[in-house]
Structures are given as C-alpha cells and as structure tokens.
C-alpha positions as CSV (number, residue, x, y, z in Angstrom):
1,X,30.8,5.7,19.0
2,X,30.4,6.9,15.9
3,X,29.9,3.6,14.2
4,X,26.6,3.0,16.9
5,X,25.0,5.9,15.7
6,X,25.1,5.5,12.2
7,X,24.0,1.5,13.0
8,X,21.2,3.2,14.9
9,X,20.2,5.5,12.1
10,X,20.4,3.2,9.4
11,X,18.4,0.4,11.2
12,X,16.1,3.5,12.0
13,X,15.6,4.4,8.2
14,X,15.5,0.5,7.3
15,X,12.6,0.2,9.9
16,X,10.6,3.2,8.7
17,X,10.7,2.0,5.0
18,X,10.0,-1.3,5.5
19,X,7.0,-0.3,7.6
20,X,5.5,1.7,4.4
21,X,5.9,-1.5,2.1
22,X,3.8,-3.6,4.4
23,X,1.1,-1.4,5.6
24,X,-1.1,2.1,5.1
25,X,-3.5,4.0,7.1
26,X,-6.9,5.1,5.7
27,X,-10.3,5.5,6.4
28,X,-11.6,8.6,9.0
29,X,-9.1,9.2,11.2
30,X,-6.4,6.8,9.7
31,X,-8.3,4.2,12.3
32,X,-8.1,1.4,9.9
33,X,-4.8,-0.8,9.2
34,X,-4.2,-2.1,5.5
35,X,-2.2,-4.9,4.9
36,X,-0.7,-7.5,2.6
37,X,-3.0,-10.2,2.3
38,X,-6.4,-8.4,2.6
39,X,-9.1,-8.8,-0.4
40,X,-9.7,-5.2,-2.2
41,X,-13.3,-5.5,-1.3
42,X,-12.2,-5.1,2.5
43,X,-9.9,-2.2,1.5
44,X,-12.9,-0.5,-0.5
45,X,-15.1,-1.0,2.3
46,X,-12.7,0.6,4.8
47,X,-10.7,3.0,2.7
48,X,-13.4,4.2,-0.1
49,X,-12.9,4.0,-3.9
50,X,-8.9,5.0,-4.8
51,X,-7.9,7.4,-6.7
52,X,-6.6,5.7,-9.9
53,X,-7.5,2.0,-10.9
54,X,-5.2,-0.1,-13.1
55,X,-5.3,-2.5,-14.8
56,X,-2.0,-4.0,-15.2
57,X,-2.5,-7.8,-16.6
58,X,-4.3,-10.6,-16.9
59,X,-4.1,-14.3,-15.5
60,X,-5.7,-17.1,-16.8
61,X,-6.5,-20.3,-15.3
62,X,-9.0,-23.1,-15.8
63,X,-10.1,-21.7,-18.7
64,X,-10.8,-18.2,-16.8
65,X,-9.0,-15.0,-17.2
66,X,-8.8,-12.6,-14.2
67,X,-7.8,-8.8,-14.0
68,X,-4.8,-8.0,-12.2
69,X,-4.9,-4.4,-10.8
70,X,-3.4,-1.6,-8.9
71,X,-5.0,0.7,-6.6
72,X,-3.3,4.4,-5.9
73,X,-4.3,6.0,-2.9
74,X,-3.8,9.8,-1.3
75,X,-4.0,9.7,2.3
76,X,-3.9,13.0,3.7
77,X,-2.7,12.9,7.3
78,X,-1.7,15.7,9.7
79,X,-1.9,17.9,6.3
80,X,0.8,15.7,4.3
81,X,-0.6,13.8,1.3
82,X,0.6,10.7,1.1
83,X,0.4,8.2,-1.8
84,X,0.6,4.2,-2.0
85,X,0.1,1.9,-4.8
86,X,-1.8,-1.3,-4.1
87,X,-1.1,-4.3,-6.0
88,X,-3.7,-6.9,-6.0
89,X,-3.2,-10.3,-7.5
90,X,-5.5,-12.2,-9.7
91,X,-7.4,-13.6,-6.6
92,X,-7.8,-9.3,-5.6
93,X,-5.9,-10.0,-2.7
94,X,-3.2,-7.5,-1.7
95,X,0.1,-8.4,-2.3
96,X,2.2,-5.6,-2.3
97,X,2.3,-1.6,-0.5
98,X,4.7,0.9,-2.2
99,X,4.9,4.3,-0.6
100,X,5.2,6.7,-3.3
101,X,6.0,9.6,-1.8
102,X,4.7,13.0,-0.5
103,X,2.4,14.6,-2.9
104,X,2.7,18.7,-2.9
C-alpha cells in the first residue's frame, strides 16, 4: 500500500513538471495555450511583449547570422506570479518552456 501511494505521488509530481516544460498560459484570462514549436511572433501577438529579452547567441548559415533569444515572462494567475523562460531558436521558433518559479 504504501509503495502505491508514493508511485501515485511521484507520477503526480513527474506529470505537473513536465506539463510546465512544454506549455504556459498567457494572454487575458490565461485563454491562450503556448507551446513548443510556435514562432515568437504568434506568442507576441497572443501573450504581449515579455518582460526581459535576451539575446543568448548567434547562428550562422548561408552566409547569414541569426539572433538566438530568450523570452521571460510573469504570468499572474489567481494572484500567483509565475515566471517562464522562452527559448527560441535561430528560425524564432520556440523550442523550449522552463518554469522558473513563483515570483513574491
């Protein structure tokens, strides 16, 4: 019995973080979805302009170099302040969600 529930609440805790890493809610409401494999301009349209804007490297190909950023966003929901950092490739699509934490 005992080893059920702590499968349960392990597979429980393994669900909830691995929700965070591939998705966010933004926008009025929370009504809109972000995942991997959007382009940023769909996340600026739906989510506004983040709060920070990196730029973290730079990719070059064909004889073109391209900005590789990440986006930090607080999304305040039922009064807790979430942020998530959005990491964009050279293309600006989103390839990666980190939840960040709770931001007091």
């Amino acid at each position: 019995m005992k080893k059920a529930i702590l499968f349960a609440a392990t597979l429980t805790l393994f669900c909830t973080s691995a929700f965070h890493s591939y998705a966010f809610s933004c926008g009025k409401g929370g009504r809109y979805l972000e995942t991997e494999g959007r382009h940023k301009y769909q996340i600026l349209k739906d989510c506004g302009p983040p709060v920070v804007k990196e730029d973290v490297g730079v990719a070059k190909k064909d004889g073109t170099y391209r900005i590789i950023e990440e986006w930090y966003y607080i999304i305040d929901k039922y009064g807790h302040k979430n942020m998530y950092r959005l990491k964009f490739d050279e293309k600006g699509i989103l390839v990666g969600i980190d939840f960040l934490g709770e931001q007091k």
